[in-house]
C-alpha positions in Angstrom: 8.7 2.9 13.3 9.8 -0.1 15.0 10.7 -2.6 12.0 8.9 -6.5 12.5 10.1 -9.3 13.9 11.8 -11.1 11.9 11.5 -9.0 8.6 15.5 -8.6 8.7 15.8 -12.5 8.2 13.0 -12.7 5.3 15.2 -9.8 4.1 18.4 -11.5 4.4 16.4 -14.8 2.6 14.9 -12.4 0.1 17.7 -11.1 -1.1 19.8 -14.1 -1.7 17.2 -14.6 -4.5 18.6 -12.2 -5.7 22.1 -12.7 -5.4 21.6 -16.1 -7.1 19.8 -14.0 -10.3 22.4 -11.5 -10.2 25.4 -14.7 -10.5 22.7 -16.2 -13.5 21.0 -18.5 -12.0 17.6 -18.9 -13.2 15.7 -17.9 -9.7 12.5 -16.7 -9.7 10.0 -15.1 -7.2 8.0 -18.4 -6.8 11.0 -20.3 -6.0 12.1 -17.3 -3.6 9.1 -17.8 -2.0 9.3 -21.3 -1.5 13.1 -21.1 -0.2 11.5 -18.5 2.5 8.6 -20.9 3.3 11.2 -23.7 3.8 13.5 -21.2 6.2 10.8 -20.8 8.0 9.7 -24.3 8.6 13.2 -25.6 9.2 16.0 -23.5 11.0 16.9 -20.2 8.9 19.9 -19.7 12.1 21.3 -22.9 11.0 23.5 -22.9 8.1 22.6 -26.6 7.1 19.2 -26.1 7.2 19.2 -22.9 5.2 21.7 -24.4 2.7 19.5 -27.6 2.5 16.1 -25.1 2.0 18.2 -23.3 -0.7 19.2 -26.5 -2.7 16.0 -28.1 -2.4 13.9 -24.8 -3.4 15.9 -22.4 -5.2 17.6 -24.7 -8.2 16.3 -28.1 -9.9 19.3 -28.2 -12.0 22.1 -30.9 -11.2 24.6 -28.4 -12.6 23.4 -25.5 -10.4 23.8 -27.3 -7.2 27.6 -26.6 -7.4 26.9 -22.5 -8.5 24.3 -22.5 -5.7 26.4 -23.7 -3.0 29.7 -20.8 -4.0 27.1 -18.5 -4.0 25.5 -19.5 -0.7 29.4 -19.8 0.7 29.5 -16.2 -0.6 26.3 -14.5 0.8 25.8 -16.4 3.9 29.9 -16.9 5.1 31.4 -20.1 4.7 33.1 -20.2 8.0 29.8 -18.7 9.7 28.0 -21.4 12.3 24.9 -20.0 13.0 24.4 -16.7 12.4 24.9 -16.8 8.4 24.6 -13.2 8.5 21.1 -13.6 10.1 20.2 -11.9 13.2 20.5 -14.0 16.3 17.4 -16.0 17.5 16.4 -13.9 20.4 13.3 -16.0 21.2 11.8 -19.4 23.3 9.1 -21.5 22.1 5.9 -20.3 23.4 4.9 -22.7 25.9 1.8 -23.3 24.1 4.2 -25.4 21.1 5.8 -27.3 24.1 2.3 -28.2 25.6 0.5 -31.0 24.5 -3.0 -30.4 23.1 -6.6 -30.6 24.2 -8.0 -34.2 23.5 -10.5 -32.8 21.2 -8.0 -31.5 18.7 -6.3 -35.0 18.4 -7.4 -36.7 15.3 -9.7 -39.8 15.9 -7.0 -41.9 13.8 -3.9 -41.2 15.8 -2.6 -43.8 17.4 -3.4 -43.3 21.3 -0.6 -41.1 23.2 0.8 -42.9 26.4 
């Protein structure tokens, strides 16, 4: 069975979690969750994105920032530029992102596009 897009990366995301909980830091699945959420929304091929995600997600604890960032140096490759261990974005936009949309589905209250 062919495996889904992009279920490698969430993989990859997922089991940094767990890295983190296996180095002691108090990770759990909601905060998992939310770091894969953030991924998502951001770049997950770019390593300050993904490190940004992690710090902003995955610990709320000034003294974990430092154990979060030698983990994610660990897990993801320090020296690593864009692939972080990820598979390689092998995709465009869809030109329906790229398009602009239909005047009914601009809201009333934004300001008027030239």
């Amino acid at each position: 069975m062919a495996e889904k897009p992009g279920s490698a990366a969430l993989e990859r995301l997922v089991g940094f979690g767990r890295y983190l909980r296996s180095r002691g830091l108090p990770v759990g699945t909601g905060r998992v969750t939310a770091f894969c959420r953030a991924a998502v929304v951001l770049d997950p091929f770019d390593a300050t994105d993904l490190r940004w995600a992690a710090r902003a997600t995955l610990v709320s604890r000034h003294e974990d920032f430092a154990a979060l960032d030698e983990a994610f140096d660990a897990y993801f490759g320090s020296g690593a530029k864009r692939s972080h261990g990820l598979p390689q974005r092998r995709f465009h936009s869809p030109a329906s992102l790229t398009t602009r949309p239909p005047r009914a589905a601009r809201s009333r209250w934004a300001p008027p596009r030239p």
